[in-house]
N, C-alpha and C positions, 0 to 999 in steps of 0.2 A: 465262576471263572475257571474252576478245574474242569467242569465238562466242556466250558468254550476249549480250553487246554487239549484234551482227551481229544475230541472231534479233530480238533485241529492235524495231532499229530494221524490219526486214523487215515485220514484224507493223501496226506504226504506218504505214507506207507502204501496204498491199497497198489501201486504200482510192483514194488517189492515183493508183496507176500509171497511166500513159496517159494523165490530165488535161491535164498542161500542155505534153506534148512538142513541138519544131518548131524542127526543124535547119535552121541556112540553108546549110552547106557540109557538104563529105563530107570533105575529105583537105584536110593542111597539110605543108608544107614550115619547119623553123627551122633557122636556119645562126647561132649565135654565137659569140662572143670571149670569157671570160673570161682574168681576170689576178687572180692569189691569193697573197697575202700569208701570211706563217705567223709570228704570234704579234706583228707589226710591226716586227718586223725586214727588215733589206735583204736575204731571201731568198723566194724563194716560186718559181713558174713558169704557165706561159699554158695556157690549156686550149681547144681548137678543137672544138665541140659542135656534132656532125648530126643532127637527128631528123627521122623520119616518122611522120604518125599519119593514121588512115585509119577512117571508119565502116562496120565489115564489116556493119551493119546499124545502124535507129535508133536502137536500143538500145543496143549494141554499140561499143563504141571499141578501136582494137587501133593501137600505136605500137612503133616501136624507135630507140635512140639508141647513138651512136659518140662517143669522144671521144678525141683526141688530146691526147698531154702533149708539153709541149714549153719549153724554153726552164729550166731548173727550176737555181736559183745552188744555194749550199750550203747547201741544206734537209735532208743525213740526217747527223743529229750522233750518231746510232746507232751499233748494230752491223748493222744492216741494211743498207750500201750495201755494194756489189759487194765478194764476199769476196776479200780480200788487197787491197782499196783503201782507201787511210786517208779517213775520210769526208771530210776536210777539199778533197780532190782532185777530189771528183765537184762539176763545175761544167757538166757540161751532161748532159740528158736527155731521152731523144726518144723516143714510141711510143707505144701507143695501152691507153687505160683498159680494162677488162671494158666488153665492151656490155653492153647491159639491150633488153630489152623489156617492154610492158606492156597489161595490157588493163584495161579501166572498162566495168564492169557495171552498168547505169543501173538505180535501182528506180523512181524517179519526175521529174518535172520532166523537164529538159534539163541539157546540161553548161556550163552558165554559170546556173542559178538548179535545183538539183536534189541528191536523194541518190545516192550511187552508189558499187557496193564497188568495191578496186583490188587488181590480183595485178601484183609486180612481180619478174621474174623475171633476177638478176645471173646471168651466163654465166662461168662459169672460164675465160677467154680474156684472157690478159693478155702484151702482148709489147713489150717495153723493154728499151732498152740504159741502162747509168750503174748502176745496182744490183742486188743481184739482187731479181728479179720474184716469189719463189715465195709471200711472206707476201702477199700481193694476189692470186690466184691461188685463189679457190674461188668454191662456188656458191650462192646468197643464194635467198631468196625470200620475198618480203613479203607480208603480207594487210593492206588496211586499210578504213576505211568513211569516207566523205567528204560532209560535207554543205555546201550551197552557199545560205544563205536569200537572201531579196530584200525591204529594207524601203524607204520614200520616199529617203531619204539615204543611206545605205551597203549592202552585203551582206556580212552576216558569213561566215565560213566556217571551219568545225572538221574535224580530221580527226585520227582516230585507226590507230594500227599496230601490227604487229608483225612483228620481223624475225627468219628464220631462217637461218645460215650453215652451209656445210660445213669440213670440218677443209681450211686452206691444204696448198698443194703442197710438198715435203720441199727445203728446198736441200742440191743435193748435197753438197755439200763438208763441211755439218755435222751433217745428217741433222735439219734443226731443221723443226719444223711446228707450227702454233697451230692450234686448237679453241675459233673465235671464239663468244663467249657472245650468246645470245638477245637483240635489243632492245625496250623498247618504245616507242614514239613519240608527242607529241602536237603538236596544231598547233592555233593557234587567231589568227583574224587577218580582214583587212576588203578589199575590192576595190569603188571607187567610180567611176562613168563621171560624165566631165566635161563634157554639149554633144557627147556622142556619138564624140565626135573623140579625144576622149583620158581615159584612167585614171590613178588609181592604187592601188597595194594596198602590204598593208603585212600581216608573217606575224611569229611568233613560234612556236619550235619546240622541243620538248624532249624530249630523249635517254635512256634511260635503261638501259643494263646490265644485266642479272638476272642475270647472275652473275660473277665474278671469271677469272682465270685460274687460279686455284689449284683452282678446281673446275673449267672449262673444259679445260683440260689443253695442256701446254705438253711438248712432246717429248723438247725437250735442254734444262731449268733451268739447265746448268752454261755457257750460253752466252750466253741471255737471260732475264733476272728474270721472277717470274712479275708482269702486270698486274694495275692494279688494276680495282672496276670503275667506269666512268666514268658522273657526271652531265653533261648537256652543254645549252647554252640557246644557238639560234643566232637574231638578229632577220634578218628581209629585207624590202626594201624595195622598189619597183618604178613607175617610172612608163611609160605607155606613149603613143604614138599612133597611131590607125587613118588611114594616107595614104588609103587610097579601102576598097572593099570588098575588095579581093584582099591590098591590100599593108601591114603593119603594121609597126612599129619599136618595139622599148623597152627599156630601162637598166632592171638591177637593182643595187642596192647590199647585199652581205648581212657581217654581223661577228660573230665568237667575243662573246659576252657572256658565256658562265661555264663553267667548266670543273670538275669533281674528278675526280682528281687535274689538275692542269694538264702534263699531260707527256704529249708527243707518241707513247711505246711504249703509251699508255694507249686508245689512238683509232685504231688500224690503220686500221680497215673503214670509215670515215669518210676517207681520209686527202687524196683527191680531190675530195671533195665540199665546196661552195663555203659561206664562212663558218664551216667547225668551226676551223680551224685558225689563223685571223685574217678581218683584211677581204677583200673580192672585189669585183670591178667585171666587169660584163658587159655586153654588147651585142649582143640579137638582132635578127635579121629576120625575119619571119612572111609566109610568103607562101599565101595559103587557097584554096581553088576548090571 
């Protein structure tokens, strides 16, 4: 369905391409802070986010990011925190997320009024103390198509996905491994400039599971139940301002709106990622050239 999707919109573009393009910069620099809440309770931890993104040509976008965990109270009510440690002990966690990279393949317009596919590629690279790392611990890859309109008053913007994962890493100690299920994704949401100087946008996101664990497959059942599979709806919100042309700043605000099942062994692959698991507050810097 998402490559009938993709061909579809390819087709309706090929008339556009080249019309409207005209980049003003080639490479950015964002350095943010998030702080993540899980479910509103007094646990969650900080997340340190680096990214680079770079136009290998006009068309062309290619980017990678880092993220640092850190600071993280008593968020694993599991069986997932560091084997022979009662979860209730683990009160500090320190290390760094899977990196990602990703590219954006323009078909028409620019990348702030334009369509354009996206391959996003999670790295099996995950290395943390406080629990074991191994359920976090594979390799992702996303496809999705992203369109950017431009009307007098606002610019809407849809995007559609889909994500593909590899079976996580075995923890030794119990031989346990998951065989996380396919997602699909949708976005649909608005981004308005104010007097040139400042924005805001506003997204809604929704999650969706295609298959369970029980079909997925779970390694050792006799040590963690199988999941179920999860509907998920996250809002984000963002306001921003451009200081000159180089240097930009902006707050996002994003929160859990819905969940099924509501339970945190339901949501692994997610488990980092800002708003699935409660509120989140972040703050970038954008610096462009």
């Amino acid at each position: 369905m998402l490559l009938s999707l993709l061909l579809l919109f390819s087709l309706k573009a090929q008339a556009q391409v080249d019309a409207t393009y005209a980049h003003e910069k080639d490479a950015a620099v964002l350095l943010g802070q998030k702080i993540q809440e899980q479910f509103g309770i007094n646990s969650g931890y900080a997340i340190t986010e680096v990214r680079g993104v770079t136009l290998m040509s006009p068309r062309f976008e290619f980017s990678g990011k880092i993220r640092i965990l850190a600071r993280i109270g008593n968020l694993f009510t599991t069986s997932l925190a560091t084997i022979g440690t009662n979860p209730s002990e683990v009160v500090s966690v320190t290390g760094f997320d899977r990196p990602s990279i990703r590219a954006r393949q323009l078909i028409y317009g620019d990348f702030k009024h334009g369509r354009w596919y996206i391959l996003d590629l999670g790295l099996a690279l995950f290395n943390i103390s406080g629990y074991a790392p191994e359920p976090f611990r594979y390799w992702s890859a996303r496809v999705g198509l992203h369109e950017a309109l431009h009307t007098p008053f606002i610019s809407p913007r849809f995007e559609i996905g889909l994500t593909l994962r590899s079976r996580s890493d075995t923890v030794q100690a119990t031989g346990l491994a998951f065989i996380y299920p396919p997602t699909f994704d949708v976005s649909v949401g608005f981004h308005k400039e104010i007097k040139e100087k400042f924005y805001t946008a506003f997204n809604l996101k929704f999650d969706q599971a295609l298959t369970n664990q029980k079909v997925a497959g779970i390694y050792d059942r006799s040590s963690i139940r199988a999941f179920e599979a999860p509907t998920l709806l996250v809002g984000f919100a963002e306001l921003g301002w451009h200081i000159d042309y180089i240097n930009s700043v902006f707050f996002r605000f994003s929160d859990h709106v819905f969940s099924w099942p509501n339970d945190v062994n339901s949501m692994l692959w997610n488990y980092f990622e800002e708003g699935y698991l409660g509120r989140s507050y972040s703050l970038y810097w954008r610096w462009q050239w």
